[in-house]
C-alpha positions as CSV (number, residue, x, y, z in Angstrom):
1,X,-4.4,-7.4,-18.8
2,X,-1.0,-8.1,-18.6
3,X,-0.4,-4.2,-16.9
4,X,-3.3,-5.0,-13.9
5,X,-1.0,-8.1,-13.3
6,X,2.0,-6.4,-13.3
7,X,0.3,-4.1,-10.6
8,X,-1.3,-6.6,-8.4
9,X,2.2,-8.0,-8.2
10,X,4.0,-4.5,-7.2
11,X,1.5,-4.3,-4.2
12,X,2.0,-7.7,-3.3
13,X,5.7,-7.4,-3.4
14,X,5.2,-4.6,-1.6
15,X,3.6,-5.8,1.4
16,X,5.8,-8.9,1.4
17,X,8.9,-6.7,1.5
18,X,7.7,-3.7,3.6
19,X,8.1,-1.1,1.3
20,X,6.3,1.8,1.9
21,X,6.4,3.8,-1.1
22,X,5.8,1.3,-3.6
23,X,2.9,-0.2,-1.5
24,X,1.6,3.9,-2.2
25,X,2.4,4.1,-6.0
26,X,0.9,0.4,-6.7
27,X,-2.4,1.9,-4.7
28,X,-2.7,4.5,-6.6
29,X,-2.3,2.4,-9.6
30,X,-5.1,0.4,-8.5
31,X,-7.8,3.4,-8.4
32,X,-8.5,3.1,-12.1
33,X,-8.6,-0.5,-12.1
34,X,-10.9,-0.3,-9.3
35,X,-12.9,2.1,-10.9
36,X,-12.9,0.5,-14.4
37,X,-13.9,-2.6,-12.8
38,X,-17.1,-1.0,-11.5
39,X,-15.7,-1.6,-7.7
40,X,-16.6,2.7,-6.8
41,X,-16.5,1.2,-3.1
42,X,-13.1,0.4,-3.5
43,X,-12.0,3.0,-5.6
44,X,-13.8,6.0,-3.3
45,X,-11.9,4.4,-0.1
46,X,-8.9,4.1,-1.6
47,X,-8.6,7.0,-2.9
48,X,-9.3,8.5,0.7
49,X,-6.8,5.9,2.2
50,X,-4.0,7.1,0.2
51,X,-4.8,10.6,0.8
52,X,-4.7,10.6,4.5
53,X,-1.3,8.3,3.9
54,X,0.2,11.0,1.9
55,X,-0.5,13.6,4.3
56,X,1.2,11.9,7.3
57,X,4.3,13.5,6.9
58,X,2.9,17.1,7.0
59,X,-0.1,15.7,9.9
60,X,2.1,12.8,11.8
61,X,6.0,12.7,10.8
62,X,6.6,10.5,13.3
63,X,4.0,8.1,12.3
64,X,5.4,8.3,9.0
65,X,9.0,7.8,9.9
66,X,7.3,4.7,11.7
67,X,5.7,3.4,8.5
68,X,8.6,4.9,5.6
69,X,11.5,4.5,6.7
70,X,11.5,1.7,9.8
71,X,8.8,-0.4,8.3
72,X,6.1,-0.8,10.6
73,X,2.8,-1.3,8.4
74,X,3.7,-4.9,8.3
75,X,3.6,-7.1,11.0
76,X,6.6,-9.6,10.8
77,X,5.8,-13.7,11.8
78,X,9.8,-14.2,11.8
79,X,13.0,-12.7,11.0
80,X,13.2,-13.9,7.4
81,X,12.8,-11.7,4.3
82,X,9.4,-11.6,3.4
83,X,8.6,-13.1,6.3
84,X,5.2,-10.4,6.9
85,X,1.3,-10.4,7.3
86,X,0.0,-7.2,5.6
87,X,-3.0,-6.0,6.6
88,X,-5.8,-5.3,4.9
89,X,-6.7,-2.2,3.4
């Protein structure tokens, strides 16, 4: 238990803090819990999501400069640190 909160925090820090890789890894963390939970929805498009998001620097490197390394899968309300409205996934 105390591992699926440990992960559901990673991805929200994640998307607080606009981190791109992490918000990957915790992802693909959450395909087993998705899929032990009986959520195969979930689990199937994730599993898609994260592997068309992995392939964007081969397909898209601009894109994913865009997202890795300037930040811009978050929107940001304000200046402030963790100031950011992730969108959904």
């Amino acid at each position: 238990y105390l591992e699926y909160v440990s992960i559901m925090r990673q991805f929200i820090r994640a998307a607080r803090e606009g981190k791109w890789h992490l918000y990957l890894f915790t992802i693909e963390k959450m395909l087993n819990l998705f899929a032990g939970t009986g959520h195969i929805n979930y689990a199937k498009s994730a599993r898609l999501y994260l592997q068309s998001m992995l392939e964007l620097l081969s397909k898209h490197p601009s894109l994913y400069e865009k997202f890795a390394v300037d930040g811009y899968h978050v929107i940001r309300r304000s200046d402030r640190f963790s100031g950011q409205v992730f969108g959904r996934i």
